[in-house]
Residue frames relative to the residue before (quaternion, step in Angstrom):
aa qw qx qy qz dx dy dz
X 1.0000 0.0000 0.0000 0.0000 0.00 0.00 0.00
X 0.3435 -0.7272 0.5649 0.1847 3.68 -0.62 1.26
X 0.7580 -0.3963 0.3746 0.3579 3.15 -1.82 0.53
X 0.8501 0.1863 -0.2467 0.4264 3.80 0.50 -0.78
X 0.5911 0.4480 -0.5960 0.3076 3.53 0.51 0.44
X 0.6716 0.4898 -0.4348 0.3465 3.60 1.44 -0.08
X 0.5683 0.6079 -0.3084 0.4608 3.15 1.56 -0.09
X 0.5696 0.3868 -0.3220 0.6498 3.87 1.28 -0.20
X 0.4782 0.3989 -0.4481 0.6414 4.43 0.88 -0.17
X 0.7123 0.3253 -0.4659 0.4120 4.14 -0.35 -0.29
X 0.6282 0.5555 -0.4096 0.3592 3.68 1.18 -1.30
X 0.6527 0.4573 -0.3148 0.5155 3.87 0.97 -0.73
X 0.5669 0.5288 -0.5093 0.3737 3.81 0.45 -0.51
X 0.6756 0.6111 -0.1620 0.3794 3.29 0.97 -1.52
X 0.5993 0.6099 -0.1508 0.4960 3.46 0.96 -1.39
X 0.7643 0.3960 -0.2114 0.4629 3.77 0.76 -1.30
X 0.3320 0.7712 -0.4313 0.3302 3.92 1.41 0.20
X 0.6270 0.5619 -0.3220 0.4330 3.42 0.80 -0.84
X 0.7154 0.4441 -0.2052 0.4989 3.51 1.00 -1.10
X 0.7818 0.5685 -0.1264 0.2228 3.33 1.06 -0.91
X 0.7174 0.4483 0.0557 0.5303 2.85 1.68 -1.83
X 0.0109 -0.8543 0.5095 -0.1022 3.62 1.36 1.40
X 0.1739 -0.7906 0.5804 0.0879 3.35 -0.69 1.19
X 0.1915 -0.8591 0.4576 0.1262 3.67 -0.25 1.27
X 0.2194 -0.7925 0.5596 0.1030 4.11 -0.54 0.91
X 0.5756 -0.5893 0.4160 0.3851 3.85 -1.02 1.06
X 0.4936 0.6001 -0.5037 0.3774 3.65 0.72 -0.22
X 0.5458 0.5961 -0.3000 0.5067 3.88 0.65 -0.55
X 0.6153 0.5017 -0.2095 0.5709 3.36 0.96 -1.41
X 0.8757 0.2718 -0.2379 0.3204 3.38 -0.15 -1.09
X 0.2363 0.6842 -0.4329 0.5372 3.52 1.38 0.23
X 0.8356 0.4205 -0.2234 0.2741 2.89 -0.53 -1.88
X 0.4949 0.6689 -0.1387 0.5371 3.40 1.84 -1.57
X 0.7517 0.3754 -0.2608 0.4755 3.62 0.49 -1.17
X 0.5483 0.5114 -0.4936 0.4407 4.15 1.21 -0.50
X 0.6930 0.5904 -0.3055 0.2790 3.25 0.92 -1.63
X 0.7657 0.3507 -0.3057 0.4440 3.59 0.84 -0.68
X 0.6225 0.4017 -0.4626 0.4870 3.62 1.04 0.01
X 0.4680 0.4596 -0.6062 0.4498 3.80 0.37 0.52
X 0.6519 0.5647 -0.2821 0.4202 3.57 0.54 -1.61
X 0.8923 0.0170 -0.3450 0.2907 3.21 0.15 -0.47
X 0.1343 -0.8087 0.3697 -0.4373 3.07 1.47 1.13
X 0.8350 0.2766 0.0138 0.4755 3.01 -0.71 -2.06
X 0.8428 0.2058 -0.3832 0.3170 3.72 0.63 -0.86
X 0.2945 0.7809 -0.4287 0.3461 3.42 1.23 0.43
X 0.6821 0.5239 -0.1470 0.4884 3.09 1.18 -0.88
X 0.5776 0.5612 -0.2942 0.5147 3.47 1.24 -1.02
X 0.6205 0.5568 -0.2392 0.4978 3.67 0.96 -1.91
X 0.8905 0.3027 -0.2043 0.2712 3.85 0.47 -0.82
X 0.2519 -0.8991 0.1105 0.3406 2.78 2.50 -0.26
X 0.3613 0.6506 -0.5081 0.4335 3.75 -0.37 -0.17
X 0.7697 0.3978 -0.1685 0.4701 3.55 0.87 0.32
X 0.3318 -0.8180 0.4104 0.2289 3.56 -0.29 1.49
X 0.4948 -0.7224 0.4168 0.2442 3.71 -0.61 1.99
X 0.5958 0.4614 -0.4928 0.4350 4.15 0.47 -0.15
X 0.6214 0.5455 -0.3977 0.3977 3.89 0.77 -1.00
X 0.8358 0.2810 -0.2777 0.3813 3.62 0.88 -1.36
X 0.3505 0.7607 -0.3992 0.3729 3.50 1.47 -0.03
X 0.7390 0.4781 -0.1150 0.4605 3.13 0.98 -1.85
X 0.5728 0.5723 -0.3828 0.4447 3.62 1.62 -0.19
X 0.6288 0.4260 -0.4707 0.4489 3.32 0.49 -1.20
X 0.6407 0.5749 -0.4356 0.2631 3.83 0.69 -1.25
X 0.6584 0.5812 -0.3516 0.3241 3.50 0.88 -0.54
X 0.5091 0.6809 -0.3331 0.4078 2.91 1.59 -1.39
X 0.7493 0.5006 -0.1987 0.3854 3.09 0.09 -1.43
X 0.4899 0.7060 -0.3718 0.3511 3.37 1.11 -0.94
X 0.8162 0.4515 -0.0474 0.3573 2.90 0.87 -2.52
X 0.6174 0.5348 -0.4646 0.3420 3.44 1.55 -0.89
X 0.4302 0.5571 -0.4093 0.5806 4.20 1.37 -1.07
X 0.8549 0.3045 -0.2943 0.2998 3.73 -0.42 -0.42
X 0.4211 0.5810 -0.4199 0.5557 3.53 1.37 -0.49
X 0.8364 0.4108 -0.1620 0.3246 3.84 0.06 -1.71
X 0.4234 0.5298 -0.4862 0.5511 3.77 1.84 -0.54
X 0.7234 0.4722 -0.4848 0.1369 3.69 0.21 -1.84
X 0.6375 0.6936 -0.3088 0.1308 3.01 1.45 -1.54
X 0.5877 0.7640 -0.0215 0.2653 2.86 1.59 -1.79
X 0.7825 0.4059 -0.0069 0.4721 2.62 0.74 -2.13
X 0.5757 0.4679 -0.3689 0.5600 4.05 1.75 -0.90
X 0.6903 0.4136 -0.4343 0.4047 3.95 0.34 -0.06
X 0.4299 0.5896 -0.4671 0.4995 3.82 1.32 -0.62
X 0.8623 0.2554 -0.2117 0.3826 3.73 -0.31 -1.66
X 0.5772 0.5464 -0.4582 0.3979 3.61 0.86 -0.13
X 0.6353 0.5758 -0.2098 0.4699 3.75 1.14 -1.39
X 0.7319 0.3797 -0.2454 0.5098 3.77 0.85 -1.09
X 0.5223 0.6358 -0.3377 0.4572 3.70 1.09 -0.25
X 0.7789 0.1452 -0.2803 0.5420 3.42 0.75 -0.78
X 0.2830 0.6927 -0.5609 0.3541 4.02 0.94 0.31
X 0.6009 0.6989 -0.2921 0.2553 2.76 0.49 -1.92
X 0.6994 0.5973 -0.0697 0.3863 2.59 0.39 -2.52
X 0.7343 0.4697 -0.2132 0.4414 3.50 0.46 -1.85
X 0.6901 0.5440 -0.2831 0.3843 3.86 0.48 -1.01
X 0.7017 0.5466 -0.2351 0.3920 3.30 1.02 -1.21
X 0.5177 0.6431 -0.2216 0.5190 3.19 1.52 -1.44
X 0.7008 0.4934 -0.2443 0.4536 3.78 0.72 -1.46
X 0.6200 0.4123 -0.3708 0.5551 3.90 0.91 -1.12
X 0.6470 0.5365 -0.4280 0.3323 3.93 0.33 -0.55
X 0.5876 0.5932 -0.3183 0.4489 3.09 1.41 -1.21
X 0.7167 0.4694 -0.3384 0.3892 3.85 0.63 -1.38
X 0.7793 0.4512 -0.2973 0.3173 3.54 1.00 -0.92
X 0.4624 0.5975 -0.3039 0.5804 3.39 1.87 0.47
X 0.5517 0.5010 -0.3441 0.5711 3.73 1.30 -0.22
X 0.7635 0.5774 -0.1637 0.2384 3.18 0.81 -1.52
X 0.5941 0.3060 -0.1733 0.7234 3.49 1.79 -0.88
X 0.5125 0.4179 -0.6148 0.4298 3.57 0.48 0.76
X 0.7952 0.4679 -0.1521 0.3544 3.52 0.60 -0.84
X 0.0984 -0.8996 0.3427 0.2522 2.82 2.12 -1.13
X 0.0260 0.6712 -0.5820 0.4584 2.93 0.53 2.40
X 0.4788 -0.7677 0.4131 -0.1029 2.84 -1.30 1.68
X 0.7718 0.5372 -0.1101 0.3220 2.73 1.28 -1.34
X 0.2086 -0.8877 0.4105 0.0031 3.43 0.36 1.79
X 0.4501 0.6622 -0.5070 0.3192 3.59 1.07 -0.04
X 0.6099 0.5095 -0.4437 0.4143 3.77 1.00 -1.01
X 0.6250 0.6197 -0.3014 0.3667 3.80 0.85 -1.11
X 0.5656 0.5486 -0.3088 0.5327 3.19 1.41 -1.48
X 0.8321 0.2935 -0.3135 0.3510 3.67 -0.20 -1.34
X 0.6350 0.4708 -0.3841 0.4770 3.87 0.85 0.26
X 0.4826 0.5396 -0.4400 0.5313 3.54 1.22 -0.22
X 0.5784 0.5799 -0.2922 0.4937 4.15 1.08 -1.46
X 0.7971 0.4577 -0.1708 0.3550 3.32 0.38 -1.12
X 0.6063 0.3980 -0.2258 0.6504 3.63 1.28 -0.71
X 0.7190 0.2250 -0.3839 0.5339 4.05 0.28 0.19
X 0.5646 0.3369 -0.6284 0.4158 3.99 0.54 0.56
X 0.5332 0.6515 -0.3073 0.4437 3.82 1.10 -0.17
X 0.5926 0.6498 -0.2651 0.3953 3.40 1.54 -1.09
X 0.6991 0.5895 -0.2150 0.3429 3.60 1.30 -1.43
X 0.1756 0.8152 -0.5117 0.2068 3.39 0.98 1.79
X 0.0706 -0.7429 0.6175 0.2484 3.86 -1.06 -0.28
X 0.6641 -0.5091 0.2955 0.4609 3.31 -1.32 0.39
X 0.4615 -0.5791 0.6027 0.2973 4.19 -1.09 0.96
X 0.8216 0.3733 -0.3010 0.3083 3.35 -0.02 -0.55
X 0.3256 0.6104 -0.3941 0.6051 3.80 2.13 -0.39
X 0.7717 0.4736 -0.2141 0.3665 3.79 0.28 -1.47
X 0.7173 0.3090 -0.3996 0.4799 3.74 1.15 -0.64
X 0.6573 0.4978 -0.5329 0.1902 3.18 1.00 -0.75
X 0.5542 0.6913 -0.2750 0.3733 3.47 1.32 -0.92
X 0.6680 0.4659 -0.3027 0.4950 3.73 1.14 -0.27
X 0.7502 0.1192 -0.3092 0.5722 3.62 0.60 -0.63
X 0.2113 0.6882 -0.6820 0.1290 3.92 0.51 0.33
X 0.6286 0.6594 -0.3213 0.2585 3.60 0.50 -1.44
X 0.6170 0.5796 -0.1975 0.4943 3.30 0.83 -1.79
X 0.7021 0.5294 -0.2238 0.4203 3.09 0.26 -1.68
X 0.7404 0.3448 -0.2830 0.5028 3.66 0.55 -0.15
X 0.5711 0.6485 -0.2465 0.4388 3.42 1.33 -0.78
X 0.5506 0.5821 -0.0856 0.5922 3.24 1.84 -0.92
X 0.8375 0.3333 -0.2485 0.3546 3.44 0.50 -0.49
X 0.3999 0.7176 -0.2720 0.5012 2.89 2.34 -0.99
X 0.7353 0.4682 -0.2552 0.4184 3.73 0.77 -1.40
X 0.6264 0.5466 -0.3311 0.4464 4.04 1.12 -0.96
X 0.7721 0.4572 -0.2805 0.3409 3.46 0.98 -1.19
X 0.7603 0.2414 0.0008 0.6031 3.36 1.45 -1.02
X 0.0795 0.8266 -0.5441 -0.1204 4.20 1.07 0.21
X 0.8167 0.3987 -0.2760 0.3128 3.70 0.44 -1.02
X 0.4106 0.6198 -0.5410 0.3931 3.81 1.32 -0.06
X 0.4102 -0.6743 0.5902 0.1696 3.46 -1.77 0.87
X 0.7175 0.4434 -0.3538 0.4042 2.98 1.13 0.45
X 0.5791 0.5615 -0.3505 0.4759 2.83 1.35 -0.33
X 0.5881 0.5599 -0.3626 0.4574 3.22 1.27 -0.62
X 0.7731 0.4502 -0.3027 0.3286 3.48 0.55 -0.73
X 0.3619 0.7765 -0.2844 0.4304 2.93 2.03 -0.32
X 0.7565 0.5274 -0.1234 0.3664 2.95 0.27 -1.70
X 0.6463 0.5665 -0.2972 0.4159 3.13 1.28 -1.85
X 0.5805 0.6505 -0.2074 0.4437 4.04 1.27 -0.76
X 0.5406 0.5474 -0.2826 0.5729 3.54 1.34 -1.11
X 0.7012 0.5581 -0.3389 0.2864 3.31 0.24 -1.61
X 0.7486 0.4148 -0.2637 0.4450 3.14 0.64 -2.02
X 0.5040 0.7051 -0.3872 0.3146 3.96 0.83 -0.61
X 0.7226 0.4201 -0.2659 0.4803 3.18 1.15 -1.40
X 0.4926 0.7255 -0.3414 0.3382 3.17 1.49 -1.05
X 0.6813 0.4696 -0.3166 0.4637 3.59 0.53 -1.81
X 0.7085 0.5400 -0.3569 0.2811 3.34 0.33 -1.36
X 0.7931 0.2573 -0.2722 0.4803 3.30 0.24 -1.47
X 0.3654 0.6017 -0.5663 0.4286 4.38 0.63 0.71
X 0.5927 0.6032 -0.2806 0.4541 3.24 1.49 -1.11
X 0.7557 0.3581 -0.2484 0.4889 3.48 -0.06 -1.56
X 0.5100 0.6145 -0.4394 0.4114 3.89 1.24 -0.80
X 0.6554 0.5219 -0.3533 0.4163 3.85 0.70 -1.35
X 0.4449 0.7432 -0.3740 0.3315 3.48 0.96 -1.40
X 0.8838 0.3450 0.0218 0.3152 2.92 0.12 -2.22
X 0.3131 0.6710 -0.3944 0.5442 3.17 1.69 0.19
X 0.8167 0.2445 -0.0827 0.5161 3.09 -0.88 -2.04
X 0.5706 0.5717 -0.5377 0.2416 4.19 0.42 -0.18
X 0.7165 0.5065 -0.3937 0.2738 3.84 0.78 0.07
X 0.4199 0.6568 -0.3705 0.5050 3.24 1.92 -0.48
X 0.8232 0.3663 -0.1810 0.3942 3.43 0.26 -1.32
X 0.5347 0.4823 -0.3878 0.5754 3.91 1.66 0.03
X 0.6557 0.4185 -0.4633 0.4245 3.66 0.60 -0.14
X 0.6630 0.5249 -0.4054 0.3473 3.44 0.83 -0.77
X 0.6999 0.4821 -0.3288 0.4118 3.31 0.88 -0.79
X 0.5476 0.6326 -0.3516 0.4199 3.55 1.35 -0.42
X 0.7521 0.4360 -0.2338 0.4355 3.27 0.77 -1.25
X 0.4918 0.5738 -0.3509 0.5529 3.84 1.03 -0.24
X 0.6275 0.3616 -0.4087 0.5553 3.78 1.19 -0.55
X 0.6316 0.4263 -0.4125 0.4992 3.53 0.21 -1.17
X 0.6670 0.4015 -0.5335 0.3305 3.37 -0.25 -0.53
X 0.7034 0.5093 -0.2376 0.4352 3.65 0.50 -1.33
X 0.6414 0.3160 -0.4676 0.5197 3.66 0.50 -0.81
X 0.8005 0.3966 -0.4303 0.1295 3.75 -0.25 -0.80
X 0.3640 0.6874 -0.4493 0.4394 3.37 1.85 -0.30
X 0.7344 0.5158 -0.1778 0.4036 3.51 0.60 -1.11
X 0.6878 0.4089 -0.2713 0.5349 3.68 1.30 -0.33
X 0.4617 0.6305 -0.3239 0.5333 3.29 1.75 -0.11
X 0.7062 0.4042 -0.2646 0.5176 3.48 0.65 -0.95
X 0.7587 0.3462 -0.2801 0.4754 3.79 0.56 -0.41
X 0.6578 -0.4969 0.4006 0.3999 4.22 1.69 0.52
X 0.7561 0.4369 -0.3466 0.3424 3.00 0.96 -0.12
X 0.1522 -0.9290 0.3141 0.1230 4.14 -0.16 0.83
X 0.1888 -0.8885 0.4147 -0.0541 3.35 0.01 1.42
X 0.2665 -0.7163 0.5621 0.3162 3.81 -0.01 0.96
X 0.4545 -0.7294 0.4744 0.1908 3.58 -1.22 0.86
X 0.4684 -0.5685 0.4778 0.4787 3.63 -0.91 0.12
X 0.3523 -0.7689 0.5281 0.0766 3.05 -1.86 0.61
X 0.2482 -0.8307 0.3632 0.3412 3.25 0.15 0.68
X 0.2881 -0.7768 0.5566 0.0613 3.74 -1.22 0.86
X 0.6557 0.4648 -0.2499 0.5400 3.60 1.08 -0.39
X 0.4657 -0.7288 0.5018 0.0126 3.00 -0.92 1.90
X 0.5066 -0.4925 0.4717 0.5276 4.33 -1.13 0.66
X 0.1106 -0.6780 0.7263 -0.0259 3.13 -1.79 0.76
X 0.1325 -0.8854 0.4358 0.0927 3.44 -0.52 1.54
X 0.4103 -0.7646 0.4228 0.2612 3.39 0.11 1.35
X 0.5388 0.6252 -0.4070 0.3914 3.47 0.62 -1.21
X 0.7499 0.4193 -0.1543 0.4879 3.40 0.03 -2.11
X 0.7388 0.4106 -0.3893 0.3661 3.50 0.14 -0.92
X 0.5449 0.4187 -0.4736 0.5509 4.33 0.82 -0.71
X 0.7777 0.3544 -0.3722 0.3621 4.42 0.07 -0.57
X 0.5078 0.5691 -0.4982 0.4124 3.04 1.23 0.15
X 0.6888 0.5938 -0.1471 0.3890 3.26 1.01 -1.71
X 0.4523 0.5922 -0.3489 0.5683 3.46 1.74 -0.52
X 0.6424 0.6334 -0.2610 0.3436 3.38 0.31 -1.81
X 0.9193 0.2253 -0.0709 0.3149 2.94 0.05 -1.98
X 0.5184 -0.6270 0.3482 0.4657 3.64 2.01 0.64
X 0.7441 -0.4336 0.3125 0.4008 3.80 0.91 0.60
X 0.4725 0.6123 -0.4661 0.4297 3.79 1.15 0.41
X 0.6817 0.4484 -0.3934 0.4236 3.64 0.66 -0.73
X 0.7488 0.4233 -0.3699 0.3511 3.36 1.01 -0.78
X 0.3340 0.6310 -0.5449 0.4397 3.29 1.26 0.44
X 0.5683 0.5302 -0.4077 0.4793 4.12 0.71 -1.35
X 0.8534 0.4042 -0.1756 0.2784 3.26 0.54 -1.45
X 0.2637 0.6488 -0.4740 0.5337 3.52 1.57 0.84
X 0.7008 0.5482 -0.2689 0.3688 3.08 0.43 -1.99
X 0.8104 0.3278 -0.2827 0.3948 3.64 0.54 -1.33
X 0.4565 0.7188 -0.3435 0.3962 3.23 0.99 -0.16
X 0.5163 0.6003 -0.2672 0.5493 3.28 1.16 -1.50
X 0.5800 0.6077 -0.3918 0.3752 3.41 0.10 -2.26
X 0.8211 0.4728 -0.1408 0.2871 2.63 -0.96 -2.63
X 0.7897 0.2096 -0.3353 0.4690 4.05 0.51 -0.55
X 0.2863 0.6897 -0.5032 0.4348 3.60 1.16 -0.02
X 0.7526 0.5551 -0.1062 0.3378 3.06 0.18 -1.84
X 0.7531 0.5426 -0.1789 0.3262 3.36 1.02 -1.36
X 0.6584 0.4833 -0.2376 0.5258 3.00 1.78 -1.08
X 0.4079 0.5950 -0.4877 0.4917 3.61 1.17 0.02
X 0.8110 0.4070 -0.1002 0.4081 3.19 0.06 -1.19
X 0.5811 0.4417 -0.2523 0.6353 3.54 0.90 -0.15
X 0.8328 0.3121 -0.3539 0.2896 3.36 0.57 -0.31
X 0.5029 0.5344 -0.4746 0.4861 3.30 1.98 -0.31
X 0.5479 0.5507 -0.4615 0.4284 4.05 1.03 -0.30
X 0.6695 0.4829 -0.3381 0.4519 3.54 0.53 -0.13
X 0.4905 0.5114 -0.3541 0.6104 3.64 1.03 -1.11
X 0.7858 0.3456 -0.3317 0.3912 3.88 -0.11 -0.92
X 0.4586 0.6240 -0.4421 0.4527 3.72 1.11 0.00
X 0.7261 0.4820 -0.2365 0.4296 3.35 0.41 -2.05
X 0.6365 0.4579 -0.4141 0.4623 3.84 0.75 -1.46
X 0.6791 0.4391 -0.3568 0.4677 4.17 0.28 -1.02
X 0.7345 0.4244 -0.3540 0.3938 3.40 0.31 -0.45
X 0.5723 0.5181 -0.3010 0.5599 3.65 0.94 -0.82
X 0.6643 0.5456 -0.3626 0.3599 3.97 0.42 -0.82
């Protein structure tokens, strides 16, 4: 692969950001938040005024809730696999680029190759997003039908009431994921930038590095808070989450711009 078809492959990696890199704002969140509590209280109006059988409207709010955790994973979790898709793409393209500098110049020094090769396969350890939602609201989604076909069976109810919380745990799970998933993408980013621009340095070529912008984030403390505070902090902790990749793609994108300008010069 010659210098310019990898150098017209980086010009598309770059180019496809707009589509990719979806920057997501708590306002979305708080919508979603603002449906969830006018169903809820909705449903318990109804309970409070009665004429209405209490498992059916129970089992609403439960959905609600269900959907507000699943609305905020989709959001989360569709900007993670869209964003790391074109990394991917972008990093690999970049190591091609260095080892095309490198036998021009006829540099040896394979550690820089080595620690971007390290750095693009802890990035590698994706699965399919759509395996992952289907696999989060699958539960519900039976739990739901179990209730239409049969609503007044106590077992079926209690069934269901099990499904629910299943999907529940799960998608709290893939939710946590997407939290703590921008801290740990910057680190692995910046270990590339660091490595790719050492390496354009050695071949004359000068590349402003990425900065990192995302502050420590103690997982530990933050889930006992979120315990603590009945699930308000981890609202906060959406928010920074949001922030912190907001933030990244800023920053990641003036590190690119400084690629194209060094590379074009």
């Amino acid at each position: 692969m010659d210098d310019r078809e990898t150098f017209t492959r980086i010009t598309k990696d770059v180019d496809r950001r707009n589509k990719t890199d979806i920057r997501i704002y708590p306002l979305m969140v708080f919508i979603v938040l603002v449906v969830f509590i006018i169903v809820s209280m909705s449903q318990v109006s109804q309970l409070v005024n009665g004429g209405s059988d209490e498992r059916l409207q129970s089992t609403g709010v439960f959905v609600a809730g269900i959907g507000v955790v699943i609305s905020i994973m989709y959001l989360l979790m569709s900007r993670r696999y869209s964003h790391d898709d074109r990394d991917l793409a972008l990093m690999r393209d970049l190591m091609d680029f260095t080892k095309g500098e490198f036998d021009r110049y006829g540099i040896k020094e394979d550690h820089y190759i080595n620690a971007m090769r390290s750095c693009i396969k802890a990035e590698s350890g994706l699965r399919s997003f759509r395996i992952r939602f289907i696999v989060s609201v699958a539960p519900a989604a039976v739990g739901l039908l179990l209730m239409m076909f049969n609503p007044f069976s106590d077992e079926v109810f209690n069934t269901t009431i099990l499904l629910f919380a299943a999907s529940l745990a799960i998608n709290v799970m893939f939710l946590l994921g997407c939290i703590v998933y921008p801290r740990k993408h910057e680190k692995n980013f910046v270990k590339f930038s660091d490595a790719f621009v050492d390496a354009m340095c050695r071949c004359g070529i000068r590349v402003k590095g990425y900065e990192p912008v995302i502050g420590f984030r103690p997982v530990i403390l933050f889930v006992i808070l979120s315990v603590i505070t009945g699930g308000l902090f981890f609202a906060f902790w959406i928010y920074l989450s949001m922030r912190d990749m907001n933030r990244h793609l800023d920053e990641q994108w003036n590190f690119e711009d400084s690629i194209m300008e060094s590379i074009i010069m």
